[in-house]
Backbone as a ProteinNet text record, in pm:
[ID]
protein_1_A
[PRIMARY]
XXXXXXXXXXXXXXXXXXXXXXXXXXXXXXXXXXXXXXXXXXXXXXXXXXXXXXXXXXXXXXXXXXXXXXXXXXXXXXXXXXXXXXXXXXXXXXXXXXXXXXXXXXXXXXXXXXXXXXXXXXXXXXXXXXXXXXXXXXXXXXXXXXXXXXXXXXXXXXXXXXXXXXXXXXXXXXXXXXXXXXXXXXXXXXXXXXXXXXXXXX
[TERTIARY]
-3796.7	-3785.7	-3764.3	-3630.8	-3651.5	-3650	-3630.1	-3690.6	-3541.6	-3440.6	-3317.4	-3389.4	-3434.4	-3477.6	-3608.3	-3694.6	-3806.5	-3748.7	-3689.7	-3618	-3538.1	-3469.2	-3345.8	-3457.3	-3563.7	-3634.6	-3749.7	-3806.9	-3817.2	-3735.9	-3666.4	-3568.3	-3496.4	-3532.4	-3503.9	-3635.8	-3722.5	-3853.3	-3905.7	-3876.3	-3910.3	-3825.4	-3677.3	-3567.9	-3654.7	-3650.7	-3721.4	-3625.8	-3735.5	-3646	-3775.8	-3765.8	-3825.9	-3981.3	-4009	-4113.5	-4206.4	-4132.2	-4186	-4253.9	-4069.4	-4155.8	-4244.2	-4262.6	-4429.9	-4528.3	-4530	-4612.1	-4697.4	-4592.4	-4629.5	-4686.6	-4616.9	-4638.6	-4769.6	-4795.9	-4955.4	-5102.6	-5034.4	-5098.1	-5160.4	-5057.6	-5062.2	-5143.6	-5146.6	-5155.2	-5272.7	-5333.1	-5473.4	-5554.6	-5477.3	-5567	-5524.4	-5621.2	-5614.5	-5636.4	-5702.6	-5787.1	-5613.6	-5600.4	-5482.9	-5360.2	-5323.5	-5252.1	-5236.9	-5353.4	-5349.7	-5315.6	-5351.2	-5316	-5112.6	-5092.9	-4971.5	-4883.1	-4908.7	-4902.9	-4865.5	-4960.3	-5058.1	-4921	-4895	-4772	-4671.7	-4645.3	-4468	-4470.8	-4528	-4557.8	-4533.5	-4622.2	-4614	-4428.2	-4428.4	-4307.8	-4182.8	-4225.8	-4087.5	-4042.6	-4207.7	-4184.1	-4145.4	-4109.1	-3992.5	-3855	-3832.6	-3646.4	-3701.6	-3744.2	-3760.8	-3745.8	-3841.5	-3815.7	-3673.8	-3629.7	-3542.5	-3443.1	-3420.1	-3316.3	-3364.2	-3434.3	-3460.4	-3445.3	-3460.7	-3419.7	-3302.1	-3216.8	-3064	-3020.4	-3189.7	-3125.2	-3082.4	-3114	-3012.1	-2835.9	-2800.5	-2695.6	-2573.7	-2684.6	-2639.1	-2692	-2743.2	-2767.4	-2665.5	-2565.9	-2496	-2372.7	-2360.7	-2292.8	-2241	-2363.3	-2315.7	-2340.2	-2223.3	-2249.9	-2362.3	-2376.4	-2496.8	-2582	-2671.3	-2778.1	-2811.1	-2734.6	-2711.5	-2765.7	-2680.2	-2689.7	-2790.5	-2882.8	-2983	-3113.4	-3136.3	-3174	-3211	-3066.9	-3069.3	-3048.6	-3043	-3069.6	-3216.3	-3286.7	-3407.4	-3520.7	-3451.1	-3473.8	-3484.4	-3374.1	-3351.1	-3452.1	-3424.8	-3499.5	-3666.7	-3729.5	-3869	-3846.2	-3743	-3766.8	-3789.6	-3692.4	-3692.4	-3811.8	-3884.8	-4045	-4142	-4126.8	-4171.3	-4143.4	-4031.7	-4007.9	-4102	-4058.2	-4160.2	-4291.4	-4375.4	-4524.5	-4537.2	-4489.8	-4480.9	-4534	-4426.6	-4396.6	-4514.7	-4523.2	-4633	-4784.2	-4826.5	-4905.5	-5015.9	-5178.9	-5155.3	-5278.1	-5371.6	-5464.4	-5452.4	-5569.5	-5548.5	-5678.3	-5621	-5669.9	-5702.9	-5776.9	-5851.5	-5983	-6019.8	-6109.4	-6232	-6267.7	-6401.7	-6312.3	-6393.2	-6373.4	-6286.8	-6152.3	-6105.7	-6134.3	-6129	-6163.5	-6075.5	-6124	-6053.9	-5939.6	-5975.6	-5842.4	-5751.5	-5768.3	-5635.4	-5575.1	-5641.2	-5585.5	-5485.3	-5520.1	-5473.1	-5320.1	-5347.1	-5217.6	-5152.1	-5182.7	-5114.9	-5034.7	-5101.4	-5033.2	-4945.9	-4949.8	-4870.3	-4767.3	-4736.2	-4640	-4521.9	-4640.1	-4580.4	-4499.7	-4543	-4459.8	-4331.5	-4360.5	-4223	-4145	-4154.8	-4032.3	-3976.1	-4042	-3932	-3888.9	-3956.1	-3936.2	-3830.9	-3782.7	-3731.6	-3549.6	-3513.6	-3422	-3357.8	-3261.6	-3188.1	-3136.6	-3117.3	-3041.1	-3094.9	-3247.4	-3371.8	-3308.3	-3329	-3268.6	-3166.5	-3060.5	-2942.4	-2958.5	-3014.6	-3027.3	-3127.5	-3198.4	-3235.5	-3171.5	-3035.6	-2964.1	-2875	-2813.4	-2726.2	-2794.9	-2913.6	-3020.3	-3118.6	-3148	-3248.4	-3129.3	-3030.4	-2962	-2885.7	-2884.2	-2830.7	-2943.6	-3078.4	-3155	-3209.5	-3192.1	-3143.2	-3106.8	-3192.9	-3143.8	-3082.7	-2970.3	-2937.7	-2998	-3021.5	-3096.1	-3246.7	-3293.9	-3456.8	-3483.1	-3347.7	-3357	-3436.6	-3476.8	-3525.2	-3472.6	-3368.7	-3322	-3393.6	-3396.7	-3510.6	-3678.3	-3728.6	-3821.4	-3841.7	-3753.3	-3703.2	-3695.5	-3650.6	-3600.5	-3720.9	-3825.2	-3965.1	-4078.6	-4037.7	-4118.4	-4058.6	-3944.8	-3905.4	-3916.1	-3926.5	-3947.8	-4072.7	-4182.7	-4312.1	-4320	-4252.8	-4303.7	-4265	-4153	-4083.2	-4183.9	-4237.5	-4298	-4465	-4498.7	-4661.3	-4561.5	-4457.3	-4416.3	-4460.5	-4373	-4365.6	-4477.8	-4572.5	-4705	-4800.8	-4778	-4815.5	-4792	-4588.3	-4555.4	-4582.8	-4625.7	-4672.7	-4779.3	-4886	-5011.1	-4985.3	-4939.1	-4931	-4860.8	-4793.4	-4734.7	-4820	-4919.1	-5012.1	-5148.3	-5195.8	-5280	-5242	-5109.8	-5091.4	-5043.9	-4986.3	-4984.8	-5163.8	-5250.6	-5377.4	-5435.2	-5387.2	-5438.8	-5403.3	-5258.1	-5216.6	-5304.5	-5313.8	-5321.7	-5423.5	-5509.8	-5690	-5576.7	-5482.5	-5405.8	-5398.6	-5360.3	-5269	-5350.7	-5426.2	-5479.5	-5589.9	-5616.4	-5677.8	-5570	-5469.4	-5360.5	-5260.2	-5290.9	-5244.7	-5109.7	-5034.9	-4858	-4831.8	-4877.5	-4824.4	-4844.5	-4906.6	-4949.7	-4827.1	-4810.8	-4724.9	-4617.7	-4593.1	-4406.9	-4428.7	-4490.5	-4490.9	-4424.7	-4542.7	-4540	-4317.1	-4289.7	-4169	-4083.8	-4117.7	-4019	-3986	-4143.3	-4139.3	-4093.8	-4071.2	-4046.5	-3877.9	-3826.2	-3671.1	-3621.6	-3717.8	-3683.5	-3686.8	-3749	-3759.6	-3613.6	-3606.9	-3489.8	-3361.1	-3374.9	-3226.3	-3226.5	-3314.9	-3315.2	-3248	-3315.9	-3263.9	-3124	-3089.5	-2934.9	-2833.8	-2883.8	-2850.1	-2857.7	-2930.5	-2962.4	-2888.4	-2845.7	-2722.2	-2613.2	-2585.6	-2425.9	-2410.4	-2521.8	-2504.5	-2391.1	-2325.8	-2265.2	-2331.4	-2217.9	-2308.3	-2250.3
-5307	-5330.9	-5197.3	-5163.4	-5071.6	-5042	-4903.7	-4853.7	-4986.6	-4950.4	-5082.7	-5213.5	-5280.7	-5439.1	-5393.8	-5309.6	-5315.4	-5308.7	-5197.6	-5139.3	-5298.7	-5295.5	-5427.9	-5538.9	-5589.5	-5708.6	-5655.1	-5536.5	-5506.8	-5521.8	-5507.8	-5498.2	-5634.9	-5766.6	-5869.2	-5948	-5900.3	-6000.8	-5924.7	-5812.2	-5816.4	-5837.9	-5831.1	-5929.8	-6042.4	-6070.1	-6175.9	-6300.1	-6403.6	-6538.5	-6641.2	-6714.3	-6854.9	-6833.6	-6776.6	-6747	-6661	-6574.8	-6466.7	-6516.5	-6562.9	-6640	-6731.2	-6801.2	-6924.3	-6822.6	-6722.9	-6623.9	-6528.9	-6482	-6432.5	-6541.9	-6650.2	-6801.5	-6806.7	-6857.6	-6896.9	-6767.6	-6635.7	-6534	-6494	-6518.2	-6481.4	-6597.2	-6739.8	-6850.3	-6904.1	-6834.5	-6915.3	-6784.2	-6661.2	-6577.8	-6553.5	-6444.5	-6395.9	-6491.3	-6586.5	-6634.4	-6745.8	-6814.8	-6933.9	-6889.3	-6732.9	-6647.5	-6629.7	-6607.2	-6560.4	-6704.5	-6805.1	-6946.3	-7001	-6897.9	-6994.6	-6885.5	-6753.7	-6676.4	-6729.1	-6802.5	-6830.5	-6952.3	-7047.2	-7152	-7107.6	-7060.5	-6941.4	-6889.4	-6827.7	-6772.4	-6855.1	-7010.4	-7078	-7157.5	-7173.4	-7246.7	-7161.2	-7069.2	-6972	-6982.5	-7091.2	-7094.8	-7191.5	-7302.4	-7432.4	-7355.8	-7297.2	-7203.5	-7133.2	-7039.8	-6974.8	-7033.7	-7157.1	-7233.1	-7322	-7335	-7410.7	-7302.6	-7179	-7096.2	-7054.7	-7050.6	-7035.3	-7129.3	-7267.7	-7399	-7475.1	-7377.2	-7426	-7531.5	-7533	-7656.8	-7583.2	-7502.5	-7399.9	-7473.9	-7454.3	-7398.3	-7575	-7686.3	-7823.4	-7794.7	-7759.7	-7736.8	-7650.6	-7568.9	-7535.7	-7604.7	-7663.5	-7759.5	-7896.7	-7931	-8083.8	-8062.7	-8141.7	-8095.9	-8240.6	-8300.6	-8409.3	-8373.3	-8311.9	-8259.8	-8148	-8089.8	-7947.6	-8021.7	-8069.5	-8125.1	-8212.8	-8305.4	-8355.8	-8253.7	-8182.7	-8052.1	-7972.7	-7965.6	-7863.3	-7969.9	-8058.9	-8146	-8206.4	-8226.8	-8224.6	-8120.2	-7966.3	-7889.3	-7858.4	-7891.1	-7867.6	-7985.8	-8098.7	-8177	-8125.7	-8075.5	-7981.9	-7889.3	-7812.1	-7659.3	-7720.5	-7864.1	-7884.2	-7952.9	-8013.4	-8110.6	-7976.4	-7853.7	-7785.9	-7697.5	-7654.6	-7619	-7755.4	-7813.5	-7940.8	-7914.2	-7904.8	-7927.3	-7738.1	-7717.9	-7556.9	-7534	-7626.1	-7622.5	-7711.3	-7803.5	-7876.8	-7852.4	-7749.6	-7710.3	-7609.6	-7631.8	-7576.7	-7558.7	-7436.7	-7368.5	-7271.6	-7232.8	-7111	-7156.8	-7189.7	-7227.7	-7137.6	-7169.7	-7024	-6926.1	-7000.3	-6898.3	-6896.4	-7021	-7062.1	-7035.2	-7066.9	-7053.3	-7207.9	-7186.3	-7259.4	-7372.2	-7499.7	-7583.7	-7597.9	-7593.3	-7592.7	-7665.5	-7812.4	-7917	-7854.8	-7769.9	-7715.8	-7588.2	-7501.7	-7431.5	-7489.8	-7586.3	-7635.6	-7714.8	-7720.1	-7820.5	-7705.8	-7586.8	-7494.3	-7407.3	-7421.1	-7371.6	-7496.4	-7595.5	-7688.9	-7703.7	-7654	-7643.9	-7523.4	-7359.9	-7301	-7305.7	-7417.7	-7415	-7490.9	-7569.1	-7690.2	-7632	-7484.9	-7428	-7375.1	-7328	-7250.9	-7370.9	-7430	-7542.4	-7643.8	-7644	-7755.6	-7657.7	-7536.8	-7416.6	-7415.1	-7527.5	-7477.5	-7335	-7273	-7126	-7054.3	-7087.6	-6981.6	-6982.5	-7163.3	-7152.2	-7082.2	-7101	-7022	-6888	-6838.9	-6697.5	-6651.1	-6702	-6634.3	-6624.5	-6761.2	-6797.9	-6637.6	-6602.2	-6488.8	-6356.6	-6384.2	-6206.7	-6194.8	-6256.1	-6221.4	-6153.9	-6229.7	-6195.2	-6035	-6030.6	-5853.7	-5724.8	-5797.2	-5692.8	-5694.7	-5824.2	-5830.3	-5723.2	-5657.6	-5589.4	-5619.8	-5680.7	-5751.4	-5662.8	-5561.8	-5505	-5533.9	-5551.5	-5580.5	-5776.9	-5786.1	-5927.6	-6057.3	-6162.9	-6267.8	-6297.1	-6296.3	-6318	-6367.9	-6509	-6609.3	-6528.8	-6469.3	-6398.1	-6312.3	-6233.1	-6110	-6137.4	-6255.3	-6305.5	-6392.2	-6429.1	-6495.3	-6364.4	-6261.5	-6141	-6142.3	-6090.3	-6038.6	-6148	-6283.9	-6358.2	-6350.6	-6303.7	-6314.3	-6222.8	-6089.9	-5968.6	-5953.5	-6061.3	-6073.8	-6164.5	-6275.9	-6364.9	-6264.7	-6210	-6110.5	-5984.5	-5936.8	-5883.5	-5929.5	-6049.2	-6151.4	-6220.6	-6209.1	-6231.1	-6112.9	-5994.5	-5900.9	-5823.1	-5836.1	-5788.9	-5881	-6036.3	-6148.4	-6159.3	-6059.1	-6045.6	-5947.1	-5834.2	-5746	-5760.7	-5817.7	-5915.6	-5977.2	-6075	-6136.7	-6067.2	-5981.8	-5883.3	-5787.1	-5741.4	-5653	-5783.4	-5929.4	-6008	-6059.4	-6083.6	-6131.1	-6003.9	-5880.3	-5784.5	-5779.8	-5833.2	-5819.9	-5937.8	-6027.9	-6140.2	-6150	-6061.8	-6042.2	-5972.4	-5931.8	-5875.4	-5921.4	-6092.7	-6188.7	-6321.5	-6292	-6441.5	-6495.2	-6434.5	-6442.1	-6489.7	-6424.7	-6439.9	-6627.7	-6667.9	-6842.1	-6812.9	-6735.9	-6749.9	-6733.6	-6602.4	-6529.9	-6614.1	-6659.2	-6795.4	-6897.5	-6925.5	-7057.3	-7004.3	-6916.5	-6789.1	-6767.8	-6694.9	-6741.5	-6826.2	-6947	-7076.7	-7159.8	-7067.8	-7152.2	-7033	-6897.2	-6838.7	-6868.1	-6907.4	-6954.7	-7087.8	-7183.9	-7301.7	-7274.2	-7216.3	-7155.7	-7088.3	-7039.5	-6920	-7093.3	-7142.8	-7240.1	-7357.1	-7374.7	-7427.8	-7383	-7228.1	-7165.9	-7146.6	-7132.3	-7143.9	-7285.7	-7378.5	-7527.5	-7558.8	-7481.2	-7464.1	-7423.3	-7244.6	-7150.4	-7270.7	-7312.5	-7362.3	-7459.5	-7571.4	-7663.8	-7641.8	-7543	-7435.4	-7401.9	-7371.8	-7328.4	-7404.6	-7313.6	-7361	-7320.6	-7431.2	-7360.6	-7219.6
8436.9	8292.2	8220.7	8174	8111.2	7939.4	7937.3	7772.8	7649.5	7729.3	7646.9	7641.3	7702.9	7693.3	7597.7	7606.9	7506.3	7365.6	7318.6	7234.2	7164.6	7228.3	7195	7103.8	7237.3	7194	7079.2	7045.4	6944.8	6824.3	6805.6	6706.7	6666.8	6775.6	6741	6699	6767.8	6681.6	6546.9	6535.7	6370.9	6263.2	6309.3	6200	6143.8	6018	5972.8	6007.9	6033.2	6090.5	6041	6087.8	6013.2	6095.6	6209.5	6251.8	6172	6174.9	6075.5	5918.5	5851.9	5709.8	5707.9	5838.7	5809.2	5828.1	5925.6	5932.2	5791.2	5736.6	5559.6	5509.9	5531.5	5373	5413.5	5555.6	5556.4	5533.6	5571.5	5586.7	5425.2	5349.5	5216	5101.9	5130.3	5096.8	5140.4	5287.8	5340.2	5389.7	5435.8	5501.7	5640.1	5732.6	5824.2	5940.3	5899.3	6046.7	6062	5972.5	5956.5	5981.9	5948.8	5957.3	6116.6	6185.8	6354.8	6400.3	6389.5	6452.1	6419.2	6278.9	6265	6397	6452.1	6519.6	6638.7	6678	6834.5	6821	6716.5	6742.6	6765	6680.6	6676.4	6826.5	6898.2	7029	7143.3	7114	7203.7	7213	7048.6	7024.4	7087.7	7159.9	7221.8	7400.4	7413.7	7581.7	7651	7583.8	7573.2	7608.8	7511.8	7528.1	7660	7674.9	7812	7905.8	7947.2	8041.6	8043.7	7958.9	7934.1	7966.2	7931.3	8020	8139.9	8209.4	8356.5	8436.4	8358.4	8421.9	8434.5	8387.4	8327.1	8257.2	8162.3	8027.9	7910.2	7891.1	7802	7778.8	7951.9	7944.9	7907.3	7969.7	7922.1	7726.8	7701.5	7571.5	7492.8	7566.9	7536	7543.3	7589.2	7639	7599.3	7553.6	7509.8	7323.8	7300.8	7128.1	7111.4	7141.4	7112.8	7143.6	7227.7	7254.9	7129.1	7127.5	7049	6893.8	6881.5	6685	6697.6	6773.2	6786.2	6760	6802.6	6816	6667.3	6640.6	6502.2	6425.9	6378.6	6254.4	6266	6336.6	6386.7	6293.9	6339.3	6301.7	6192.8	6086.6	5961	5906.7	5936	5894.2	5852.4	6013.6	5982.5	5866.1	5833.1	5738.5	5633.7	5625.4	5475.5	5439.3	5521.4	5512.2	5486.5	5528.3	5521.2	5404.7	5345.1	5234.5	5104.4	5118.2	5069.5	5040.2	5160.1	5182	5084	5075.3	5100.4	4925.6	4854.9	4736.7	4693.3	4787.8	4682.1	4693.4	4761.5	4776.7	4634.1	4658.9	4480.3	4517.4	4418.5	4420.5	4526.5	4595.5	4685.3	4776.6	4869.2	4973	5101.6	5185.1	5277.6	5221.2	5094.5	5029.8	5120.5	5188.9	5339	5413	5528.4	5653.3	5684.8	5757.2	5728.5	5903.7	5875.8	5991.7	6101.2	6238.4	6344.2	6381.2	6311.3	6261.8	6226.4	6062.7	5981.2	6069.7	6151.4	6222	6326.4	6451.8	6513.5	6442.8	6330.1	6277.1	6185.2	6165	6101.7	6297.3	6409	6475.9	6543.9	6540.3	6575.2	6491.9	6323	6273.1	6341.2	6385	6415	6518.7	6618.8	6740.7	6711.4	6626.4	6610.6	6526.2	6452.8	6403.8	6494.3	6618.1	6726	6817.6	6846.3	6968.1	6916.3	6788.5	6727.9	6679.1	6723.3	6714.6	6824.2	6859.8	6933.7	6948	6878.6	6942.8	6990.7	7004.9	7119.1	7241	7284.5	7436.6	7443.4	7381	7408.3	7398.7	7290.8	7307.5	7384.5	7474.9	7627.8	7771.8	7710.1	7833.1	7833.9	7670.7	7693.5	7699.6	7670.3	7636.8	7766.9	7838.9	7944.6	8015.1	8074	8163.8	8192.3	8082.5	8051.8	8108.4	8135.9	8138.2	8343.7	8378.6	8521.8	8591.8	8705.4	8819.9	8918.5	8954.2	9068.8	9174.1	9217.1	9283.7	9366.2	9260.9	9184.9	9312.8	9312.9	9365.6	9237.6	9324.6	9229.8	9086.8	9063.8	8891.3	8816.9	8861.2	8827	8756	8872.6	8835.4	8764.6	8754.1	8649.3	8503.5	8534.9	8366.9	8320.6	8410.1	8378.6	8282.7	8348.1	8348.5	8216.3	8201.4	8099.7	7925.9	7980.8	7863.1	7821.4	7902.1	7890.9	7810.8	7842.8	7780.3	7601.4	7630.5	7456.3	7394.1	7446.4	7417.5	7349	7424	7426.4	7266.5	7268.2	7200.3	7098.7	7066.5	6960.1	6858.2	6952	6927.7	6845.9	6908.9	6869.7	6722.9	6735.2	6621.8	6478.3	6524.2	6422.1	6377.3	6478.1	6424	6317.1	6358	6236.6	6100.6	6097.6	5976.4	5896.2	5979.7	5943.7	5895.6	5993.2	5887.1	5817.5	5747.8	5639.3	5554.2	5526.3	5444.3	5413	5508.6	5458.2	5378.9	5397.8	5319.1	5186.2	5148.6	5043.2	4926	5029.2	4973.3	4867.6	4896.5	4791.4	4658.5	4658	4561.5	4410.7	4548.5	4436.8	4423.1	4482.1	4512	4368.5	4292.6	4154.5	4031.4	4070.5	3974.4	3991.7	3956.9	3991.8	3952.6	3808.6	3851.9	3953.1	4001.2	4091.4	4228.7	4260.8	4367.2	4337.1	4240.8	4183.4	4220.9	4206.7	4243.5	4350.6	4409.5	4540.6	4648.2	4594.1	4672.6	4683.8	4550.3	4547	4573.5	4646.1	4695.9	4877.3	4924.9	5037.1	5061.2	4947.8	4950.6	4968	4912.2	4874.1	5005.4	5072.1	5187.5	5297.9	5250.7	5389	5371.2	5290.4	5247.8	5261.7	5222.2	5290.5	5432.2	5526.5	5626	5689.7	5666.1	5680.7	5666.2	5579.4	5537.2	5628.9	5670.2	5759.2	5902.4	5941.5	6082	6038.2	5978.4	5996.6	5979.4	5999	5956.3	6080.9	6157.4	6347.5	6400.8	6478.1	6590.4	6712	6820	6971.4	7002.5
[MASK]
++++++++++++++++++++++++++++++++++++++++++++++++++++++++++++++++++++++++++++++++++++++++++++++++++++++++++++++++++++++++++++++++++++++++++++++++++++++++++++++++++++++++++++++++++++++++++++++++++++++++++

C-alpha cells in the first residue's frame, strides 16, 4: 500500500458529498454523541459497494441500465425524504442525552445514503484496482485491504467533521433563526444532491 493510494483516498473522502453533509446536519442540529453514530452509518453504508466490487456486482451494475436507475432513483428518492425530514424538523434537539433508538435510526439513515449510491460500487470497481500490485499476488485480497483502509479512513476523517461541527454547534444553538437557516440550508444541500444523483450516468 503505498504513500499514492493514501494520499488519493484522502483527498476523496474529505470532498464534501452527501456523507459528509448528513454528517455536519446531524452534528450541528443534535450534537456529538448523534454526530459519531450518523458516522458509524456512513462507514458501514460503504461496505455493500466494496463487496459488491470484489464480488463483481459492481461491474453487472455497471452494466445493466435497470439495475443502475433502480438504484439511483431509489436513492434520490431517500435525499429528497431526507431533505424533507431535514426541513421539518424544529427546536434544537440533542440538548439530553440522546436515546439508543434515535442513534441507531440516525445511523441507519447514514448507511442508506451510501448503500442506496450507486456510483460507490462503481467507483471501487475503477479506484481499488489502480492501487493493485500484480506482484503482491491475491488481487482480490489487496483490494479487500485496501477498501478497509478507505473505509477506517472515512470514518475517521467523519469523526472529525463531526467534532469540530458539535463544537460549533453551542455557537448557534441558542439563536433559533439561525437554527431555522440552517435547517433549510441542509434541507437545500440535500435536495441538490438528489438532483445531482439523478443526472448520473453509468
Amino acid at each position: 500500500m503505498g504513500v499514492d493510494f493514501l494520499l488519493t483516498a484522502l483527498i476523496v473522502v474529505i470532498a464534501p458529498g452527501t456523507g459528509v453533509l448528513y454528517t455536519l446536519s446531524v452534528s450541528l442540529g443534535r450534537g456529538l454523541s448523534p454526530g459519531l453514530a450518523a458516522v458509524v452509518g456512513c462507514s458501514f453504508g460503504i461496505v455493500p459497494h466494496l463487496a459488491a466490487a470484489l464480488l463483481g456486482l459492481a461491474a453487472i451494475l455497471h452494466a445493466s441500465a435497470v439495475a443502475f436507475q433502480l438504484v439511483k432513483y431509489a436513492g434520490v428518492i431517500f435525499l429528497l425524504w431526507m431533505a424533507w425530514k431535514t426541513l421539518k424538523e424544529t427546536g434544537t434537539a440533542g440538548d439530553g442525552p440522546e436515546a439508543p433508538r434515535g442513534l441507531v435510526r440516525i445511523a441507519v439513515r447514514g448507511a442508506l445514503i451510501n448503500v442506496l449510491n450507486p456510483k460507490l460500487s462503481i467507483f471501487f470497481l475503477a479506484f481499488l484496482p489502480q492501487f493493485v500490485d500484480p506482484a503482491a499476488g491475491n488481487a482480490t485480497a489487496q483490494m479487500a485491504l485496501l477498501g478497509l483502509v478507505f473505509t477506517v479512513m472515512t470514518a475517521a476523517v467523519f469523526a472529525l467533521y463531526a467534532v469540530f461541527a458539535a463544537a460549533a454547534r453551542s455557537q448557534i444553538l441558542g439563536n433559533a433563526a439561525a437554527m431555522r437557516w440552517l435547517r433549510r440550508v441542509f434541507a437545500a444541500a440535500f435536495g441538490g444532491l438528489a438532483l445531482r444523483l439523478a443526472s448520473e450516468t453509468r
